[in-house]
NUNULO-524820 format. One record per residue (C-alpha): x, y, z; residue in one letter; residue number from 1. Coordinates in pm, 1 decimal, decimal comma. Last residue first. Layout:
<sites>
+----------+----------+----------+-------+------+
:        x :        y :        z : torlo : rovo :
+----------+----------+----------+-------+------+
:        X :        Y :        Z :     A :  NUM :
...
+----------+----------+----------+-------+------+
</sites>
This chain:
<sites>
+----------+----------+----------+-------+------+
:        x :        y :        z : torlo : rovo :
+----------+----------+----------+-------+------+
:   1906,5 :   -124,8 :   1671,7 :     X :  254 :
:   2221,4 :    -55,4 :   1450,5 :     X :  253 :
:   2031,9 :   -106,9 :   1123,9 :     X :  252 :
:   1598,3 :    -17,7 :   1111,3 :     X :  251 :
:   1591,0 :   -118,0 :    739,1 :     X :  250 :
:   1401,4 :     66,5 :    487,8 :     X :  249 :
:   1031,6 :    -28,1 :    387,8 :     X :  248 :
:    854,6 :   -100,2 :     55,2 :     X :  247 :
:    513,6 :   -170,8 :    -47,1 :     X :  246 :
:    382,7 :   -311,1 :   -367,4 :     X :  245 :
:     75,4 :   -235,0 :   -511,4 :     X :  244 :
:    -19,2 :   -361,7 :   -851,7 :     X :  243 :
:   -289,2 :   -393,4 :  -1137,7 :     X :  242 :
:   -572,3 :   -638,7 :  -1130,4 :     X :  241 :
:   -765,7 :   -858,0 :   -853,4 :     X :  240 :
:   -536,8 :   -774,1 :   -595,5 :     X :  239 :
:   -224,0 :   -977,5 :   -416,4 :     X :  238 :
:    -38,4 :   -727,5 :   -227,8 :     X :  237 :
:    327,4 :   -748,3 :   -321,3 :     X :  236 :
:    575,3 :   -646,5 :    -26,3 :     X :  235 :
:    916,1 :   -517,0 :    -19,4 :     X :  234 :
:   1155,5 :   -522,4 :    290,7 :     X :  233 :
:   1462,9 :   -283,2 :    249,1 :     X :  232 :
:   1831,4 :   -437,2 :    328,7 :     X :  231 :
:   1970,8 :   -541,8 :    627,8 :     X :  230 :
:   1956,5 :   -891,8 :    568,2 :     X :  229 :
:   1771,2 :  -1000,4 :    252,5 :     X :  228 :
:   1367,9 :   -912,8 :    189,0 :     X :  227 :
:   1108,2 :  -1084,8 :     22,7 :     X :  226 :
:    709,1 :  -1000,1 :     57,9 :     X :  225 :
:    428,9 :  -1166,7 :    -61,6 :     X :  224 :
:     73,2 :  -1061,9 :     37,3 :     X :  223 :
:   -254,2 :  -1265,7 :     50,0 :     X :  222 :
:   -575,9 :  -1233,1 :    151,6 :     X :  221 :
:   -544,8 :   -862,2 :     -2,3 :     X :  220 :
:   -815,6 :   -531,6 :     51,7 :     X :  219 :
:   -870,7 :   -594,0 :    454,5 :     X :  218 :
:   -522,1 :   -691,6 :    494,2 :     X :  217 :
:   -344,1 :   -392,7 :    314,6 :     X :  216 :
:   -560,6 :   -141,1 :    575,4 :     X :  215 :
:   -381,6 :   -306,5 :    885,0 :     X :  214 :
:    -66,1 :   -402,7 :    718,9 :     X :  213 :
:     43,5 :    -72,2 :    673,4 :     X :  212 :
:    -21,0 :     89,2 :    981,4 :     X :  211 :
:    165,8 :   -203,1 :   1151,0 :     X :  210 :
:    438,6 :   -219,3 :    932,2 :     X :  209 :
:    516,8 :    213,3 :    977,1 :     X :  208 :
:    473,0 :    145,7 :   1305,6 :     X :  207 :
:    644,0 :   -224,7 :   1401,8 :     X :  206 :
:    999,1 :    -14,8 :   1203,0 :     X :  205 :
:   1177,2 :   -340,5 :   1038,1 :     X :  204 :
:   1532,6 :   -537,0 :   1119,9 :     X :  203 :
:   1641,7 :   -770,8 :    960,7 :     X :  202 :
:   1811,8 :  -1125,1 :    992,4 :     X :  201 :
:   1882,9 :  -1379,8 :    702,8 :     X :  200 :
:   2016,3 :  -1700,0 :    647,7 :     X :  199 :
:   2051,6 :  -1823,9 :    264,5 :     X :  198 :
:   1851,9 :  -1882,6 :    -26,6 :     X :  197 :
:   1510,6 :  -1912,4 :    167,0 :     X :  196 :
:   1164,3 :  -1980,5 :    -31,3 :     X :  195 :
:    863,2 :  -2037,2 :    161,1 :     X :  194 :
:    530,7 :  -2042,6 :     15,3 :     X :  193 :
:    170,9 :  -2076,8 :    127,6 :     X :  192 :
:    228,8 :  -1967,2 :    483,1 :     X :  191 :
:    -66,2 :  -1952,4 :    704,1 :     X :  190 :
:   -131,5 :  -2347,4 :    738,5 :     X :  189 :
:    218,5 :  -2422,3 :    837,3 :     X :  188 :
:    407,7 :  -2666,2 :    626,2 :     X :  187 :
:    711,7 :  -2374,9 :    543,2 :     X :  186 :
:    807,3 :  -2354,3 :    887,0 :     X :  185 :
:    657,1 :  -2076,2 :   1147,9 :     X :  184 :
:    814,9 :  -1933,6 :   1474,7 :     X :  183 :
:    692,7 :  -1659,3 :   1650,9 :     X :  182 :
:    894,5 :  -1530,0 :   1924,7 :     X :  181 :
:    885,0 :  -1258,4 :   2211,3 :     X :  180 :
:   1153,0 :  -1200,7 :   2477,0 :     X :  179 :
:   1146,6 :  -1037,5 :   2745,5 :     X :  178 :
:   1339,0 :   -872,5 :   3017,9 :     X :  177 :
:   1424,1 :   -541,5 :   2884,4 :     X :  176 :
:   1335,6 :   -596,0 :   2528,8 :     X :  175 :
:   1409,5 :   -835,2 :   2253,3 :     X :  174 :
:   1190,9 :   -900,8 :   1947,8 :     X :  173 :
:   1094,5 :  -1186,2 :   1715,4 :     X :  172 :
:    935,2 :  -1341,5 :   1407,5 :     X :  171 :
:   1096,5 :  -1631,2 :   1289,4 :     X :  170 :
:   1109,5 :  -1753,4 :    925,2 :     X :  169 :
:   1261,1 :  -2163,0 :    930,6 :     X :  168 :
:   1312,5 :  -2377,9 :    606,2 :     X :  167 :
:   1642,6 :  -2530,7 :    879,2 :     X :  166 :
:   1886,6 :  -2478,9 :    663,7 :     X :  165 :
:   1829,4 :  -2135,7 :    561,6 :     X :  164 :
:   1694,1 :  -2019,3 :    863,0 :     X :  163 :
:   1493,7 :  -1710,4 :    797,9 :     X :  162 :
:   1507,0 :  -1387,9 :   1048,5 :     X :  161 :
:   1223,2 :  -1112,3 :   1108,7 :     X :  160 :
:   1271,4 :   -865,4 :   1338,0 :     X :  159 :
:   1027,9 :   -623,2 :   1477,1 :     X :  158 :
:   1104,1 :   -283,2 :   1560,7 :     X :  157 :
:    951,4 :    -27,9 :   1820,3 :     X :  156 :
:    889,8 :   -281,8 :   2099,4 :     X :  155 :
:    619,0 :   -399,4 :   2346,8 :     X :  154 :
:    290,2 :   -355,0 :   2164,1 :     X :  153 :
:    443,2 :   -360,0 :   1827,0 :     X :  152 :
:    514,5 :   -735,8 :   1857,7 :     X :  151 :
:    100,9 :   -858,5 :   1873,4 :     X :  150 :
:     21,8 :   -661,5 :   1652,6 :     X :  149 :
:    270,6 :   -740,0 :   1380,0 :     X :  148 :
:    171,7 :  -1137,1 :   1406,3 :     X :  147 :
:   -175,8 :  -1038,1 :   1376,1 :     X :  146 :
:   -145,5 :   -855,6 :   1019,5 :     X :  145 :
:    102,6 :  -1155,9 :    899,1 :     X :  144 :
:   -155,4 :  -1335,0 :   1040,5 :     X :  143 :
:   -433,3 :  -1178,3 :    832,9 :     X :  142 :
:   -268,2 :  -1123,6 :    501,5 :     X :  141 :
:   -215,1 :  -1482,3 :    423,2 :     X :  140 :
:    156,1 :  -1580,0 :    322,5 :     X :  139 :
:    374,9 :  -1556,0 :     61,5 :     X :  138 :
:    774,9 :  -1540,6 :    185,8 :     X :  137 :
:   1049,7 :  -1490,0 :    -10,8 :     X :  136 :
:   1419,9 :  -1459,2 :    138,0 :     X :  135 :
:   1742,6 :  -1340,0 :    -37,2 :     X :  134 :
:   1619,4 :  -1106,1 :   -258,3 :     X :  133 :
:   1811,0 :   -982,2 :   -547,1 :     X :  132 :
:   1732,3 :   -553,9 :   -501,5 :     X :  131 :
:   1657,6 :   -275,4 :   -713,1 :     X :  130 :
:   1461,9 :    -40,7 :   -499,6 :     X :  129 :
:   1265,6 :    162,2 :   -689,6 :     X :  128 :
:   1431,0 :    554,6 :   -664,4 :     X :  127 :
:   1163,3 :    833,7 :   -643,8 :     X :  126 :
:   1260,8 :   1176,4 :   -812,7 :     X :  125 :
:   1050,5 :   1439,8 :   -684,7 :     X :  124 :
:    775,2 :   1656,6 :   -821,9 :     X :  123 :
:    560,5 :   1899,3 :   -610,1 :     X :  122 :
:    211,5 :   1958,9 :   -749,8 :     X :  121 :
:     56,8 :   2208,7 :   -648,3 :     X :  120 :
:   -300,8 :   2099,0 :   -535,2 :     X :  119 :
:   -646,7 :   1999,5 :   -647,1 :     X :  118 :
:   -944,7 :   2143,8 :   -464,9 :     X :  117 :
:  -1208,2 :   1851,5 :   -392,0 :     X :  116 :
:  -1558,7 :   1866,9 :   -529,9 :     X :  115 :
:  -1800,5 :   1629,0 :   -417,2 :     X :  114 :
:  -2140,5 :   1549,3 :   -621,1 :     X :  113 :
:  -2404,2 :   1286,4 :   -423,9 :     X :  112 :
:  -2596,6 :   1131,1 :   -693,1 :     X :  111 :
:  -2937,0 :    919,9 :   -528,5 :     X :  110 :
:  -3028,4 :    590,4 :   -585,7 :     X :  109 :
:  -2648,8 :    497,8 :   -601,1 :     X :  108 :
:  -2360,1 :    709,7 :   -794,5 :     X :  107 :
:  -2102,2 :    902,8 :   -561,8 :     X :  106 :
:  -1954,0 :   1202,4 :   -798,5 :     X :  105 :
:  -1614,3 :   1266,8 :   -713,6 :     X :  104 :
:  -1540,6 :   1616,1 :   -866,5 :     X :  103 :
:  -1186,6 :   1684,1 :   -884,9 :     X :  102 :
:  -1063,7 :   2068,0 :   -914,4 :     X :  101 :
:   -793,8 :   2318,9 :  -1081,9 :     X :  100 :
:   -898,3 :   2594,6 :  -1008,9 :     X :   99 :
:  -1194,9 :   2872,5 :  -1170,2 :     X :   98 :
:  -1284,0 :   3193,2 :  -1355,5 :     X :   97 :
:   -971,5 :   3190,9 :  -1596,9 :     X :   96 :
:   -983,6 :   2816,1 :  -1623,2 :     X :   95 :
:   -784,9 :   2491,2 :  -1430,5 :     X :   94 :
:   -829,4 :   2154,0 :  -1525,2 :     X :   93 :
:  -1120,6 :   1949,7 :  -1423,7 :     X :   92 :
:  -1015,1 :   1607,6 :  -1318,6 :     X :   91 :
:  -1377,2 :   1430,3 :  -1280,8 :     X :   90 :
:  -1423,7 :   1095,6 :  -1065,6 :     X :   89 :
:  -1721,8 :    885,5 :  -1079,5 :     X :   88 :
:  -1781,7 :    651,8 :   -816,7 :     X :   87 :
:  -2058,8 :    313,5 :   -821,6 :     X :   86 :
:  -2272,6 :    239,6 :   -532,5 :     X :   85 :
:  -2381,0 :   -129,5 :   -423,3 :     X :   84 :
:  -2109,7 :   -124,8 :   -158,5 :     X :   83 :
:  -2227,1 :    221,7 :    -17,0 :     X :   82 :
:  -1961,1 :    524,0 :    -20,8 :     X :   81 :
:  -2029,0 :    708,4 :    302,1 :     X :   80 :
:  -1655,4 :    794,9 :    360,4 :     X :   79 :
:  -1662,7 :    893,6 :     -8,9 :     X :   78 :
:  -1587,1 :   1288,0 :    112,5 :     X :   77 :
:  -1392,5 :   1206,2 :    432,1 :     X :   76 :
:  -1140,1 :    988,9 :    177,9 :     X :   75 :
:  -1113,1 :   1279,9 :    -69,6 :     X :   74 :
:  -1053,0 :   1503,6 :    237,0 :     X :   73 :
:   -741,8 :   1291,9 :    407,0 :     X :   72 :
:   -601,5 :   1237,3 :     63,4 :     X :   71 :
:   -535,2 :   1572,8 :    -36,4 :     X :   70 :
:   -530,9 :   1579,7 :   -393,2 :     X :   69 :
:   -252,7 :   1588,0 :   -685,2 :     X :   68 :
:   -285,5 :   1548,2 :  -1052,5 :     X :   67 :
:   -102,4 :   1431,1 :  -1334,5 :     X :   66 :
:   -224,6 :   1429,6 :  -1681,7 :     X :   65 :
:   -140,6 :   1205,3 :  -1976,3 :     X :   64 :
:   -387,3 :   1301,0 :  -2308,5 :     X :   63 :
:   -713,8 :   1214,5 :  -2396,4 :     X :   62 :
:   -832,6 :   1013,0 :  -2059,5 :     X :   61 :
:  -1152,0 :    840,5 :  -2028,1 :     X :   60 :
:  -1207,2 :    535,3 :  -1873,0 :     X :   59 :
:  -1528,2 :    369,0 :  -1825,5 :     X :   58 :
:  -1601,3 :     89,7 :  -1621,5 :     X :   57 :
:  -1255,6 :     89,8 :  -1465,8 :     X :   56 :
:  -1036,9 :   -199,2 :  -1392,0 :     X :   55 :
:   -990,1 :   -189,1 :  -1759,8 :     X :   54 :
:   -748,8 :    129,4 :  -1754,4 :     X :   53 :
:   -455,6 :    -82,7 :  -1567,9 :     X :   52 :
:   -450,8 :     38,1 :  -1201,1 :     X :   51 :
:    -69,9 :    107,8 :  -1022,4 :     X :   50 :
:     17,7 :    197,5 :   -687,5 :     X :   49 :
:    372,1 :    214,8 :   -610,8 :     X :   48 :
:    455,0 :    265,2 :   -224,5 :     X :   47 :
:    747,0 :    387,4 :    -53,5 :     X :   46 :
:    881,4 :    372,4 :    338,6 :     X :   45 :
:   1142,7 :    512,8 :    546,1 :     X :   44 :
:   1145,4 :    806,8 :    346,2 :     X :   43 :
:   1093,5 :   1099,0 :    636,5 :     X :   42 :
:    799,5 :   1257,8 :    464,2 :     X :   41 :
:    632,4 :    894,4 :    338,7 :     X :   40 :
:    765,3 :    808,6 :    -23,4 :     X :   39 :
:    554,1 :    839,1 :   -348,6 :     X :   38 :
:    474,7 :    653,1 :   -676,9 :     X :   37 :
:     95,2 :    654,1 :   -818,6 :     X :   36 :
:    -35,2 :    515,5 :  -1160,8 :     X :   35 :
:   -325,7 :    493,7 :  -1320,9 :     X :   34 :
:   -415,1 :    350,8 :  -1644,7 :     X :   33 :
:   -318,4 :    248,4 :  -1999,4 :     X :   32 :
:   -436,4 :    594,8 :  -2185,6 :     X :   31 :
:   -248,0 :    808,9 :  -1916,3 :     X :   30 :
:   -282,0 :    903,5 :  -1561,6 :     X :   29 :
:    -69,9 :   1004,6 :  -1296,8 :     X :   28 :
:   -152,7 :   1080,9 :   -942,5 :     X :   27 :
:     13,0 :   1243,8 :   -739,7 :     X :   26 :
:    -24,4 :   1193,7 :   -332,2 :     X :   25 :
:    -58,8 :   1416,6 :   -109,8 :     X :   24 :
:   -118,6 :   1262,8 :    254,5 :     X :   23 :
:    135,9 :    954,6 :    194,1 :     X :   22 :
:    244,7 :    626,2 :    354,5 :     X :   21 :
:    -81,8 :    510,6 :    535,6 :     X :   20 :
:   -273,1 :    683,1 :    280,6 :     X :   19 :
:   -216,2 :    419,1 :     60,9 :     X :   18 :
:   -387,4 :    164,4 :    202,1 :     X :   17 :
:   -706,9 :    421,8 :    262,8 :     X :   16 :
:   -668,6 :    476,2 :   -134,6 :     X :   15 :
:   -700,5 :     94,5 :   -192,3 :     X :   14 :
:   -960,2 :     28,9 :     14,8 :     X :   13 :
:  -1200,2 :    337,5 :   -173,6 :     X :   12 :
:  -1101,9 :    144,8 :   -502,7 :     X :   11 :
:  -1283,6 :   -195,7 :   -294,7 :     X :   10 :
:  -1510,3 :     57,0 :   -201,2 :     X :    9 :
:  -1595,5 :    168,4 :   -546,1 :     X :    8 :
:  -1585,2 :   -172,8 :   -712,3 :     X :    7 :
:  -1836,6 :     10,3 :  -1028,2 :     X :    6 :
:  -1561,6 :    254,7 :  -1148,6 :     X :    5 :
:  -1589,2 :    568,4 :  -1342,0 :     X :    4 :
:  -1314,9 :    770,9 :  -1502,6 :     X :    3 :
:  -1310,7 :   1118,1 :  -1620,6 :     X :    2 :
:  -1007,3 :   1312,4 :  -1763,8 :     X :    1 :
+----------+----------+----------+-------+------+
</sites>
């Protein structure tokens, strides 16, 4: 399998996004694309990464493979990876003589050859959330991104609630002494649609949002997500082609 792709730090984005859920991720890869679906250790929160084959400039793949890298070292070997460079990336199965491998091959003036070990690959059966949403909520990337920063500096969950007959979402957290609101109606300049079928109140983890939303919002203007009370969040980032949507358990009883 080879592929080669010419947006290679906009690819590089989408690899930092989702290491904020996963360090080993598996990759799967057939004659349509790419596709990655994995839960963080404690499986609070999933991701599913998908890239249809003509993202990439070239796209080479005979048969479906599935392979699995550390994240961590693949991102310290492109760290360098220059916004007029292209990447090349080589699974090499393994041989008598040698192990399974991936060669990322940086392509500017110069070619700048990485090989990263592959590892074992440890299968497990990941459930998508099949949920009707009560509450939808597109908005840009940035304040969404701002509005989490600003809560997860005095409290471990943030809550978001939507007022059904009001077209209200409010943003908000309680702690000794405080209390911490953000209120925002469907005419404000940050939300571009607001869709509420009936009141709802949830609670979400400001870490695992937080780390999320911090590499989502410099690959997305925009993300979508819809959620109902006490049920998992899920988010769509808006990207050029193919998908990644984010999903995040409840924090009930807090």
């Amino acid at each position: 399998m080879m592929f080669e792709v010419s947006k290679a730090t906009e690819f590089k984005g989408y690899l930092e996004t989702l290491h904020t859920v996963t360090e080993e991720p598996v990759f799967k890869v057939n004659d349509e694309g790419l596709k990655v679906e994995v839960m963080d250790p404690s499986h609070v929160a999933l991701i599913i990464f998908e890239l249809p084959a003509t993202y990439f400039d070239t796209w080479r793949v005979d048969q479906e493979e599935s392979f699995s890298v550390n994240l961590s070292d693949t991102l310290k070997a492109i760290k360098k990876l220059g916004k007029r460079e292209s990447l090349r990336v080589e699974h090499m199965e393994p041989t008598e003589s040698e192990n399974e491998k991936l060669i990322l091959t940086v392509i500017g003036e110069l070619e700048r050859k990485k090989t990263i070990p592959c590892l074992e690959i440890l299968e497990e059966e990941i459930p998508t959330p099949r949920i009707h949403f009560k509450s939808k909520i597109r908005m840009t990337s940035s304040s969404l991104k701002q509005i989490v920063e600003d809560f997860s500096n005095n409290q471990e969950y943030l809550k978001i609630i939507t007022e059904y007959a009001t077209d209200l979402i409010r943003f908000t957290n309680n702690g000794e002494g405080y209390h911490d609101e953000i209120v925002m109606d469907k005419y404000h300049h940050h939300i571009l649609e607001l869709n509420i079928q009936e009141d709802t109140e949830t609670n979400y983890s400001s870490e695992y949002l937080l780390q999320f939303i911090k590499k989502a919002s410099k690959i997305c203007e925009v993300v979508t997500f819809h959620y109902s009370t006490d049920m998992p969040l899920k988010m769509d980032l808006e990207i050029p082609m193919g998908k990644i949507q984010f999903f995040l358990a409840p924090a009930i009883g807090v």
